[in-house]
Steps between C-alpha positions, in 0.01 A plus 500: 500500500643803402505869728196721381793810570754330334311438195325802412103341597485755825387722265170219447470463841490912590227520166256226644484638904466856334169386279388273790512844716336710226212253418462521959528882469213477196273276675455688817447817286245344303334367810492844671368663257194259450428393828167693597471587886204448596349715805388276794218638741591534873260233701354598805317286722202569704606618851190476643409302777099359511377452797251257548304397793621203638190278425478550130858385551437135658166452208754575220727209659328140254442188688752290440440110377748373708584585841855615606662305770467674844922406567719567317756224490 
């Protein structure tokens, strides 16, 4: 194998990393310049406590099927 310096290919070598940077260089370009930013809306969440009377509380509450052991184990 011969020396890429020695021989004269550097020159190749230099050539190929400088297109492989300048096709990089292009594609982020081209994808900054049509990329479309889209505006996002600021969520807000409702704050506000409801206070309901404790009863309407416990008839919300559905029988359940099966009943839940009294230990826990």
């Amino acid at each position: 194998m011969e020396n890429p310096f020695e021989s004269g290919h550097i020159k190749n070598y230099v050539l190929l990393y400088a297109s492989v940077v300048v096709i990089i260089i292009l594609f982020f370009i081209a994808t900054t310049l049509f990329h479309d930013v889209k505006k996002i809306d600021k969520k807000t969440f409702n704050t506000e406590i409801s206070k309901k009377p404790q009863e309407e509380i416990k008839e919300e509450i559905p029988k359940r099927k099966f009943k839940l052991m009294d230990k826990v184990y």
